[in-house]
C-alpha angles and dihedrals in degrees: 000000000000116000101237089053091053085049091058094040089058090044093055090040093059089046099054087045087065109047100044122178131189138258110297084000101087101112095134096047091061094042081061106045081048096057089037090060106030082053105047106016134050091225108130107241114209116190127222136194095277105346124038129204134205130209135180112209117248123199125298102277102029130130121272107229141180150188141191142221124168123214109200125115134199145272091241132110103245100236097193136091111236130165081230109033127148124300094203126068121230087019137095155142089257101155097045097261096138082065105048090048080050093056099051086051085055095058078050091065096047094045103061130087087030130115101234128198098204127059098245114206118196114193112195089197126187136215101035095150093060096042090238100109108060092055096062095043100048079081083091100067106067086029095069095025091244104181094192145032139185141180139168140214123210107228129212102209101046120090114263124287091356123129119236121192150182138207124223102347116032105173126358140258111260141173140171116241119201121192119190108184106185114192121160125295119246146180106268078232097063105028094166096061085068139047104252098194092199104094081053090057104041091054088047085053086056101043091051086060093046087053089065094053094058122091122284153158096261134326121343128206133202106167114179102218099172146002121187121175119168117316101276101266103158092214102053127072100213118234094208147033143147148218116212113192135179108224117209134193138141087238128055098212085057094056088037083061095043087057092048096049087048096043081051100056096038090054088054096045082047093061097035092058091038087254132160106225122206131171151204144207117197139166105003137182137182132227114285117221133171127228117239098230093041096054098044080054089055089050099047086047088056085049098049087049085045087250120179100231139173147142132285109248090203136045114242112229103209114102131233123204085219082108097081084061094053087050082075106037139346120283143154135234110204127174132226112215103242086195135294093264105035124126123270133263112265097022123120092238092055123110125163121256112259094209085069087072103083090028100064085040101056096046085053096048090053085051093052092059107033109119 
């Protein structure tokens, strides 16, 4: 990359780290990666309700190609000092998507002023962290007749600038499950003149353990993220409460199947305690896979760039909302290692690493041109 571009990615990357903004929220960040290309590439910028895109034409015949690069930031008080932290409390960049929107600028950069073979698409997509973003903007892809996608994901645990790579499933299908039970609001002293909906929900807590013991296509997930159940008054039985969990599997039927179990039991402890029983479905993703040719592509690419490259040995278990896009046509994730001992994703002593910058560009770029 030349080194002036690198000098203006790192410069937008430290802006938009400093003014973060939520999922489906992040009306100011695109404001800013739309002035930054319409000012210093000749990419076309097309904006969409919530989330814009550019693309720069190729030759008749050439491949139609896209990548992705999500905008949204975190609900976590940044920790760290840094000359560029975050302007806004309670809010931050706290999973490195102000690089990797950086970084899609970047193959911006490179990009203009070439004659390209390949249509190149760039979608600036909100809402990654609640798995709502990819799903509208996967439109484009039949839309334009897009035949490839790609993203990456910087990595805390790898060593520095290396790919890192897996076959088939890449990261699994999630959602998060909430289940409300209302009965009926007594004094503690009389407990069965009212519906106490806690022995419900305990069971339900149980059960939800005994799901993920039972046999399955991969690993299974049942994390229990809340119970609430009435203030603590110590006077009062409380008449509703309610269990939120996030359900995990590297297949979405089998997550699918752990919903509908739960659903069930809940439905039967509901009638049993004279309970009325509502739910809800938030945040989900579905299973991300590779595609065998796209991902041979990415590690060729990371060859080519002398590239120190290799497989995950585990799967993470996070999951990417990448998935809607491979749903229309075939596409790869691949990571880029952010150093052995730097801090985690989601942590408030996390920023993203600045020398991934020209790395993830550069792959991107050799994508781009590729025949």
């Amino acid at each position: 990359m030349q080194n002036e571009n690198l000098k203006r990615i790192i410069a937008l990357r430290h802006s938009l780290h400093q003014s973060p903004e939520l999922s489906m929220k992040e009306h100011k960040t695109m404001e800013a990666l739309m002035a930054f290309l319409r000012k210093n590439t000749d990419f076309r910028v097309v904006e969409m309700p919530g989330w814009f895109y550019a693309v720069k034409e190729g030759a008749p015949g050439g491949k139609r190609i896209a990548f992705r690069a999500d905008m949204d930031a975190l609900p976590i008080q940044e920790t760290r000092p840094l000359p560029y932290a975050s302007c806004r409390k309670g809010v931050f960049h706290a999973c490195g998507h102000d690089g990797h929107c950086a970084a899609l600028a970047g193959l911006a950069l490179e990009l203009s002023e070439k004659k390209l073979e390949n249509t190149v698409y760039l979608i600036f997509q909100p809402g990654e962290e609640t798995g709502q973003g990819g799903k509208i903007c996967r439109e484009l892809i039949p839309q334009e007749g897009i035949q490839e996608i790609y993203a990456f994901h910087n990595l805390p645990g790898y060593p520095e600038g290396h790919l890192v790579y897996r076959e088939g499933l890449t990261q699994p299908a999630s959602e998060g499950l909430r289940i409300r039970l209302e009965g009926k609001t007594s004094h503690a002293s009389a407990p069965e003149e009212g519906r106490n909906p806690a022995k419900a929900l305990a069971r339900i807590a149980l059960y939800s353990e005994e799901l993920i013991r039972e046999p399955a296509n991969g690993m299974l997930l049942c994390t229990i993220t809340g119970i609430e159940l009435g203030n603590g008054d110590f006077g009062i039985s409380p008449g509703c409460g309610e269990i939120s969990l996030t359900l995990r599997a590297e297949q979405e039927k089998e997550m699918d199947r752990l919903e509908k179990a739960l659903l069930a039991f809940a439905e039967a402890e509901a009638k049993e305690g004279g309970l009325t029983l509502s739910s809800e479905i938030r945040d989900r993703f579905p299973e991300t896979r590779n595609d065998e040719a796209c991902l041979a592509r990415v590690i060729d690419a990371a060859k080519a760039l002398d590239i120190p490259a290799g497989p995950m040995p585990k799967l993470w278990r996070a999951s990417e909302d990448f998935g809607w896009y491979q749903k229309e046509c075939p596409g790869a994730m691949f990571y880029l290692g952010a150093g052995e001992k730097a801090p985690a994703l989601h942590t408030d002593a996390y920023d993203f690493d600045d020398a991934l910058l020209e790395t993830a560009a550069d792959l991107f770029r050799q994508l781009a041109e590729e025949p």
